[in-house]
N, C-alpha and C positions, 0 to 999 in steps of 0.2 A: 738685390731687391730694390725696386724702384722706389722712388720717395714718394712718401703718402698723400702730400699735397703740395702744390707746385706753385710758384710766386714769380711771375713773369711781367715787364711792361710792355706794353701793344703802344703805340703810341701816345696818347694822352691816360689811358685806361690800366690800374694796376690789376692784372688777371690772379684769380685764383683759384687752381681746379683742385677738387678732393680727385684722389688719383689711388681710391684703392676701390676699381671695378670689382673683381672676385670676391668683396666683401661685401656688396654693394655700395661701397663708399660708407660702411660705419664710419664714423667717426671715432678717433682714439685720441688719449691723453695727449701725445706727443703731437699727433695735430691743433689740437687745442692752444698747447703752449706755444707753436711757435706760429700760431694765425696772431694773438695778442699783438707782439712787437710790430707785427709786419703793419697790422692796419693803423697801430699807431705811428710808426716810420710814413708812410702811403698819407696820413691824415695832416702830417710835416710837411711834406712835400711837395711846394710847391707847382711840379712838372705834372704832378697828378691830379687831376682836372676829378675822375673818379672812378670807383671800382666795380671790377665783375667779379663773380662768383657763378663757377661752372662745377661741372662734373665730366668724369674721362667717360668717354661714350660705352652708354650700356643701361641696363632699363632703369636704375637706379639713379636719384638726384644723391638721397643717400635715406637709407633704411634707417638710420638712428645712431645714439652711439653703442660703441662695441662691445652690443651685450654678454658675449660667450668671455674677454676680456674681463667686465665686471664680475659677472659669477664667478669666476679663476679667482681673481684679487678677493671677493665676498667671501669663499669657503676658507681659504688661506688667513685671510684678518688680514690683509695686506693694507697699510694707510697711502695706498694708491687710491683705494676704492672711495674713500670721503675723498683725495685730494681730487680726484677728476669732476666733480661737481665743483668743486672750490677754486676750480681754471675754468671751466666749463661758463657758471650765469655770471662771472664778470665779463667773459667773451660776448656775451648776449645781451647783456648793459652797451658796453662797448661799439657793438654792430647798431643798434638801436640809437645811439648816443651820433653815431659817425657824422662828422660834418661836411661830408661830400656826398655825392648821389651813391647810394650801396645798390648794384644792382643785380637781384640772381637771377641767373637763369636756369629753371627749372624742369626738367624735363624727365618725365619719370617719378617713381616711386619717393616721395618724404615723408618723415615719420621722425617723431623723436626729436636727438639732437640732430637732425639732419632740417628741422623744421628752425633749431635754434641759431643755426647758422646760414638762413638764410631768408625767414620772413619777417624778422625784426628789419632789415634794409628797407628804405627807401621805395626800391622799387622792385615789384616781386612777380615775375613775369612767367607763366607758366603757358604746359603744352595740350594738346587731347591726350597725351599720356600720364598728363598728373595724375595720380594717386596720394590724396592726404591724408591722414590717419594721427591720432594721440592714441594706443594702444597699452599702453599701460596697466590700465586697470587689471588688466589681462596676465601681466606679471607678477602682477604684487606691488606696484608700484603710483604713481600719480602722472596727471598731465603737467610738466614742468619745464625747463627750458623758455621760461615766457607765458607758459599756458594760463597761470592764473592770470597773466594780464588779458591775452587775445581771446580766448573763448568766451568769457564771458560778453565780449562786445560785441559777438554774433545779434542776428539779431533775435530776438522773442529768447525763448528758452533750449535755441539750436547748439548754442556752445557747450550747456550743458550736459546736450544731447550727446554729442561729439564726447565729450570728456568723461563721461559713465561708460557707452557704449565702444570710445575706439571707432565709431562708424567710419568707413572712408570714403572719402568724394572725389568727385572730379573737379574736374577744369570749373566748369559754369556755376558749382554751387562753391567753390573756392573765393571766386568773383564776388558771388553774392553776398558771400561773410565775410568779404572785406579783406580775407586769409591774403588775398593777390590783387596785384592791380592792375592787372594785363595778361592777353591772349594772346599769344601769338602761336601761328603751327609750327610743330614742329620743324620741317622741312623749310621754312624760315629762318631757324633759329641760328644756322650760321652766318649768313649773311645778315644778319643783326650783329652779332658780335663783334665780326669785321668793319660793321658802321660804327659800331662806338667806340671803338679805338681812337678816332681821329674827331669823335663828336663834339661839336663845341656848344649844344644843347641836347642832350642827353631825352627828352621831353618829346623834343620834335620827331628828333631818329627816331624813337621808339614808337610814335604815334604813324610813322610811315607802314608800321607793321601788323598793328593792333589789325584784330578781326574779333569776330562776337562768338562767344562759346557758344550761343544756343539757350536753350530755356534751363533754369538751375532747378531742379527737380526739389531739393530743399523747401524750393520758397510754394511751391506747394504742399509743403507740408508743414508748412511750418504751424501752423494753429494745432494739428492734432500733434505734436509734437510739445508743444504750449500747453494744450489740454493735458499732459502728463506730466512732463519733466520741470513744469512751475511750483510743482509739492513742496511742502515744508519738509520733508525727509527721502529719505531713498526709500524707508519701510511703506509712503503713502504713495512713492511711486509706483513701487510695486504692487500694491493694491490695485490704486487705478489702472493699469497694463496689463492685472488680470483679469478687470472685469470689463475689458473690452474685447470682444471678439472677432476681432479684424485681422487678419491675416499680418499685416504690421504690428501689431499689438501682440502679438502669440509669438511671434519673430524675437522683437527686444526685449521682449522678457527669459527670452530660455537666454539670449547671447546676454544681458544681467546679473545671471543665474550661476554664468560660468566663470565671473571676475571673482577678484577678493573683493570680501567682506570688508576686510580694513581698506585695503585703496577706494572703495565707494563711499564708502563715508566719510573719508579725506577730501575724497576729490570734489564732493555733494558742499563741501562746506569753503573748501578752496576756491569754487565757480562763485558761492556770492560774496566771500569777502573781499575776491579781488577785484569786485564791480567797483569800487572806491578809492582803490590803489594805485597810486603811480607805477610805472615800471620798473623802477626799483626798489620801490617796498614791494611791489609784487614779488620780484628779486631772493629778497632779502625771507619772505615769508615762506618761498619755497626751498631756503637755505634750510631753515626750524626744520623743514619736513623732513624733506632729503634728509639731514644729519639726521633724523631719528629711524625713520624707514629702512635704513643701511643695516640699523641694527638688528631689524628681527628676522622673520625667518618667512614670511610670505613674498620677497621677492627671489632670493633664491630657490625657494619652491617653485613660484611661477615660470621661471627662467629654466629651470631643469625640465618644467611638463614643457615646455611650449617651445622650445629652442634647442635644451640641450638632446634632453630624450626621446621631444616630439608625442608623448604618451596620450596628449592632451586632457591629461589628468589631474592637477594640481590639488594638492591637498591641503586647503587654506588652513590657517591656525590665526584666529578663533574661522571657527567652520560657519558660522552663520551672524549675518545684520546681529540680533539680536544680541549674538553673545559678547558684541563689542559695545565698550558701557562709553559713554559721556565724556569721562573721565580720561578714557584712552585713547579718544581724540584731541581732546581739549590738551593732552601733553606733548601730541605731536607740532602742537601750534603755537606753545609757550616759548619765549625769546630765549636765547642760548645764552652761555657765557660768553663764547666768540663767534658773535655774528659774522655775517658776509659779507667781507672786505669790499667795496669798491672804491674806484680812483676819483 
């Protein structure tokens, strides 16, 4: 069995490809645990100028971490299932924190932890086959890995938008929301890599490659997207969404319709606290969650309709906005006994 993620030096540049194609590069615990050591060895090191982050060729950068994994470890009670979050957002502190140029190179489908290990870097350099997505909600679960800090900084009420609905984008509205900071085509993107092995400005190489995605469809939308998801709840979101009759507006309210209840109203209140938060009290705030969400029983529901059975059925509990009260939010946000370690 080939090893999951691979730690090579190029030259100046420590490489690090996620190397599990047929999964599309989920992400797993054992990758997690030993990315830590390496980028902290790599951040020692003098010989290392700075680092890439790839993936093994295939349509995926990486789909997220390895959900069918989680649900396995979730029905069992296994305390793998907290401990992979608990490796997981110091990895994400850590990349975010890295004092060398972090740079991915993305190409392909991200989502999830595949978003966390690679858009908190430096420099985030994407192809016309990006695909971005926080899909979550859709499991039972929140946009995390970084999410309460990044979506929120989109601009107008687009992050939010992104973070309720899961929407996924491309290249050019990537750009726009800041998610990336760079274009390059695909068929570039080797001969980039080969450059910055040996780059002694990482800025410039990179700038030799840059091309313009085109118009970021987003940013014309972004006001009617404003005009909905700026609500003071998800229940006035919904409101307003149905009493527009736009062909957009009829759209994200059934794809609304089909998340949980409780990840919406998680996540509705996650996007404005973390307008204020550093990234590591962001961190730290998605630790509360996570450690509570592990517990009930709408993310392995969601995970079973959507992944395991494909039914795309999920039978949320509580079944509706309504029937989730104040109170059962307000406990998934309360501080732990042992919060989230970082270094």
């Amino acid at each position: 069995m080939p090893d999951e993620i691979l730690f090579e030096v190029c030259g100046k540049a420590g490489v690090i490809t996620l190397n599990r194609p047929e999964a599309l590069n989920a992400v797993t615990l054992n990758m997690i645990e030993l990315m830590g050591p390496q980028l902290d060895a790599w951040a020692k090191d003098d010989k290392i100028s700075h680092v890439i982050i790839k993936a093994a060729p295939g349509r995926a950068f990486s789909a997220g971490g390895d959900i069918v994994q989680l649900y396995q470890w979730g029905l069992d009670k296994d305390p793998r299932f907290a401990a992979f979050y608990a490796a997981e957002y110091p990895l994400n502190v850590a990349i975010k924190r890295f004092p060398k140029p972090y740079i991915s190179l993305i190409d392909g489908i991200v989502m999830g932890g595949g978003v966390g290990v690679s858009f908190h870097g430096s420099h985030r350099i994407v192809t016309e086959n990006l695909t971005f997505a926080m899909p979550e909600t859709g499991i039972g679960l929140f946009p995390d890995v970084g999410g309460t800090w990044f979506l929120p900084r989109c601009p107008g009420a687009i992050g939010m938008y992104l973070g309720l609905t899961g929407a996924r984008v491309k290249a050019a509205d990537a750009l726009y929301c800041k998610l990336a900071t760079h274009f390059v085509p695909a068929e570039k993107f080797g001969e980039l890599e080969v450059a910055l092995y040996l780059s002694d400005d990482v800025d410039a190489t990179i700038a030799e490659y840059v091309q313009d995605p085109g118009k970021a469809p987003l940013q014309d939308l972004k006001n009617l997207i404003g005009s909905h998801f700026r609500k003071v709840s998800v229940q006035t979101i919904f409101k307003s969404l149905a009493a527009d009759n736009s062909e957009w507006a009829i759209k994200t309210l059934k794809t609304l319709k089909q998340k949980s209840p409780t990840s919406l109203l998680i996540t509705h209140r996650q996007m404005i606290s973390g307008v204020g938060l550093s990234f590591e009290a962001a961190m730290r705030l998605e630790y509360r969650i996570v450690s509570r969400i592990v517990q009930g029983v709408d993310f392995l529901e969601g995970t079973r309709a959507v992944v395991i059975d494909k039914d795309m059925n999920p039978q949320w509990n509580p079944a509706t906005l309504d029937e989730v009260s104040k109170a059962d939010i307000d406990a998934y946000f309360a501080p732990l006994k042992n919060e989230l370690l970082l270094p």
